[in-house]
C-alpha positions as a Markdown table, in Angstrom:
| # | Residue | x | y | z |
|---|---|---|---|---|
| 1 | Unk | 104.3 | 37.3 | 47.9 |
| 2 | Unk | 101.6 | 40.0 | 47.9 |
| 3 | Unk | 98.3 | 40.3 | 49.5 |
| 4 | Unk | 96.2 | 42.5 | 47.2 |
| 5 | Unk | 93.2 | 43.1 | 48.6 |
| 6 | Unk | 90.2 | 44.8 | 46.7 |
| 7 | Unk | 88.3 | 44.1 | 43.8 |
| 8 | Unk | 89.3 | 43.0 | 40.0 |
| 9 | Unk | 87.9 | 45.0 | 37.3 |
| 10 | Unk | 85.7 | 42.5 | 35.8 |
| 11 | Unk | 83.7 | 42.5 | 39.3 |
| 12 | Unk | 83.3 | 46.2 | 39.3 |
| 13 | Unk | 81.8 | 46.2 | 35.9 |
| 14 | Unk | 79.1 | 43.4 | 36.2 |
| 15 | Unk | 78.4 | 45.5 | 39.9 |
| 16 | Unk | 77.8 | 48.8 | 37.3 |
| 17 | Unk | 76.0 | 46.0 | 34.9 |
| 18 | Unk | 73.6 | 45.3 | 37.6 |
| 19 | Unk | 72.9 | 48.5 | 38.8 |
| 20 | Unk | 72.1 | 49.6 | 35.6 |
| 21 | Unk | 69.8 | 47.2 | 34.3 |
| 22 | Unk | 67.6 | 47.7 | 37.7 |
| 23 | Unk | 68.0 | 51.7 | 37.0 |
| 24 | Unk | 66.4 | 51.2 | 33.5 |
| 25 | Unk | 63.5 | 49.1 | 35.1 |
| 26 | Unk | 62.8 | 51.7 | 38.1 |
| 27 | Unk | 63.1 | 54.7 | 36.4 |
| 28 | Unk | 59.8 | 53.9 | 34.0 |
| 29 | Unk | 57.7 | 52.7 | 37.1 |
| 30 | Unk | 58.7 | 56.5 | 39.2 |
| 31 | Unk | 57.6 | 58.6 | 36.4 |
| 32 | Unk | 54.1 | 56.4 | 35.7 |
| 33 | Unk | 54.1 | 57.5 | 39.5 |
| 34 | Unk | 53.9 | 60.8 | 38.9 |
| 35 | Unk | 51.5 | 60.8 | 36.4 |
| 36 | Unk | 49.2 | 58.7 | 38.5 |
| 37 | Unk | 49.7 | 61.9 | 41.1 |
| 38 | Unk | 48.8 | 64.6 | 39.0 |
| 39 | Unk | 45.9 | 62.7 | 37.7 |
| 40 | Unk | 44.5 | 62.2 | 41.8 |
| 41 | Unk | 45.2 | 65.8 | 42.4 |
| 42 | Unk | 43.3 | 67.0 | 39.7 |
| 43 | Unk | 40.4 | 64.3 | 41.0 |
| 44 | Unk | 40.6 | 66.1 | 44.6 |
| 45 | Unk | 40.3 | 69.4 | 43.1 |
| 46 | Unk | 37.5 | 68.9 | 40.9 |
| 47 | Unk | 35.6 | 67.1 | 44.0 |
| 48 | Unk | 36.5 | 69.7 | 46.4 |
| 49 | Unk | 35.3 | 72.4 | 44.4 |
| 50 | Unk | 31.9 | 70.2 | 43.7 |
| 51 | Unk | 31.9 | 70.7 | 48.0 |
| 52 | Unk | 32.5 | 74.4 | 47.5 |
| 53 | Unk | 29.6 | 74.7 | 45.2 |
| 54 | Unk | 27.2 | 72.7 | 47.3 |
| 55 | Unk | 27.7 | 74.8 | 50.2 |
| 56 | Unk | 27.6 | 78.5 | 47.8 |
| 57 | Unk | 24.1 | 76.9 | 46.6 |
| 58 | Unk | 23.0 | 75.9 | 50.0 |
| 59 | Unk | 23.7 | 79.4 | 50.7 |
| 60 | Unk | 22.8 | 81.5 | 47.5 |
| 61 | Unk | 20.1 | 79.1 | 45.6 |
| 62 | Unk | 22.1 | 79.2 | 42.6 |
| 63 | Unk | 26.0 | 77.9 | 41.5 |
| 64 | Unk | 28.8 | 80.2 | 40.7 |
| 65 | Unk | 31.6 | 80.3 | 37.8 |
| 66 | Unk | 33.4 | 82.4 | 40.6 |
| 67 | Unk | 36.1 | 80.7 | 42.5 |
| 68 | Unk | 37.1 | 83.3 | 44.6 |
| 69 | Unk | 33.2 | 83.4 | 45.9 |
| 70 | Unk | 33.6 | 79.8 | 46.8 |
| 71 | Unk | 36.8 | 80.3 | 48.4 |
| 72 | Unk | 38.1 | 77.7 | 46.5 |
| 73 | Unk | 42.4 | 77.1 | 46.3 |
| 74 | Unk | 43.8 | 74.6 | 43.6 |
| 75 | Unk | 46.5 | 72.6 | 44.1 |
| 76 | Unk | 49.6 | 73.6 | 42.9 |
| 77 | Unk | 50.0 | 73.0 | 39.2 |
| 78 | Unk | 46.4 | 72.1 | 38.8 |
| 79 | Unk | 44.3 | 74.8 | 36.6 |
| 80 | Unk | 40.4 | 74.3 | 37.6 |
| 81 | Unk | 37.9 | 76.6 | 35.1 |
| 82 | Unk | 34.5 | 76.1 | 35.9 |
| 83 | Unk | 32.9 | 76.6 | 32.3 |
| 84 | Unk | 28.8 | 76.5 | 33.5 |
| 85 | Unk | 27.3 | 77.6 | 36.6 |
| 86 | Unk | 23.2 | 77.8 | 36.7 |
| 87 | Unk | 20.8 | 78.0 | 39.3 |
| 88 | Unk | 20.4 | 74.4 | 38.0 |
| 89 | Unk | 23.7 | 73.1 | 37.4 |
| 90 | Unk | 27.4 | 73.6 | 36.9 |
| 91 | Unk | 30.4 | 72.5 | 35.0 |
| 92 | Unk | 34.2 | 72.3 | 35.4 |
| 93 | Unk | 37.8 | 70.3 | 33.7 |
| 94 | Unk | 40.7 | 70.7 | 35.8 |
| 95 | Unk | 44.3 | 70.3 | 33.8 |
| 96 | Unk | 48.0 | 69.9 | 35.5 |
| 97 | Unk | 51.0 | 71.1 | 33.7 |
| 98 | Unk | 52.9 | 68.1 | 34.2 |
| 99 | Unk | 50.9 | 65.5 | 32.4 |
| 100 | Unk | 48.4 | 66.2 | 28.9 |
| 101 | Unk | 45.6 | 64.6 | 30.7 |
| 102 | Unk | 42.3 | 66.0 | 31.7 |
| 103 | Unk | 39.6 | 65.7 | 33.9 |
| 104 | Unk | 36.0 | 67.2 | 34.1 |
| 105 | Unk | 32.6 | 67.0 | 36.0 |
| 106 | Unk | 29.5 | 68.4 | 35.8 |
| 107 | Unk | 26.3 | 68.6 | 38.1 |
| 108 | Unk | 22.7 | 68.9 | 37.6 |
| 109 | Unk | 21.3 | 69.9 | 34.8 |
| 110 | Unk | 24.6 | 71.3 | 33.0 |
| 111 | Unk | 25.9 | 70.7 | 30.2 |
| 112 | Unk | 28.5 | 67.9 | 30.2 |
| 113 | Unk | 32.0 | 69.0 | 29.6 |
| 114 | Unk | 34.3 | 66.4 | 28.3 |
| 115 | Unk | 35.5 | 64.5 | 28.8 |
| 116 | Unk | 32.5 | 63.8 | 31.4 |
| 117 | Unk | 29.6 | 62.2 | 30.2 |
| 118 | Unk | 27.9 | 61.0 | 33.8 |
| 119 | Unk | 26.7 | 63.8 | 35.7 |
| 120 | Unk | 28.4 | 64.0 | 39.3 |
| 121 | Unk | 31.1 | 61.3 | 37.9 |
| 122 | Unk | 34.8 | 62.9 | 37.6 |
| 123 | Unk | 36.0 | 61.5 | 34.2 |
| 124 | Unk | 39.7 | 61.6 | 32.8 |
| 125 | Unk | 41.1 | 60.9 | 29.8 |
């Protein structure tokens, strides 16, 4: 008599069965993940460049559209346009290319850029 050892066929399909039906319910939750990430990244950008600003005014009495005169870096993939600077105000939306969302804030007496409508609030869509 023989002693197979190892595993039938029917075993190693319902063990591929498995593994697939837990791939198809992690793989959605990883890339709402991501997204979540770009989203907080533009967030930080748009809130470190509200520091930048602060400190240029503190400096200059008046805000900048400039962000090489702030000394301001973005994070990688993010794309941060200031669109107002006054001596009373500024404005700026930040993009990422990985995700069509968008974020903007705007300061003092600037126009709001959208999808901001609270002044000093960072708003998405």
């Amino acid at each position: 008599m023989r002693d197979n050892k190892g595993f039938t066929l029917i075993e190693l399909l319902i063990v591929v069965v498995i593994i697939g039906i837990l791939a198809a319910i992690a793989i959605p939750k990883f890339s709402a993940t991501r997204e979540k990430a770009y989203v907080s990244a533009m967030k930080s950008d748009l809130k470190n460049l509200a520091s930048q600003q602060e400190i240029y005014y503190s400096d200059n009495y008046s805000y900048t559209t400039s962000a090489t005169a702030l000394g301001f870096a973005q994070s990688q993939g993010v794309t941060v346009a200031i669109s107002a600077a006054t001596s009373t105000g500024w404005g700026a939306s930040s993009t990422h290319s990985g995700t069509p969302s968008t974020c903007a804030v705007f300061y003092g007496t600037a126009s709001a850029v959208a999808p901001a409508s609270i002044a000093g609030a960072v708003t998405c869509n």
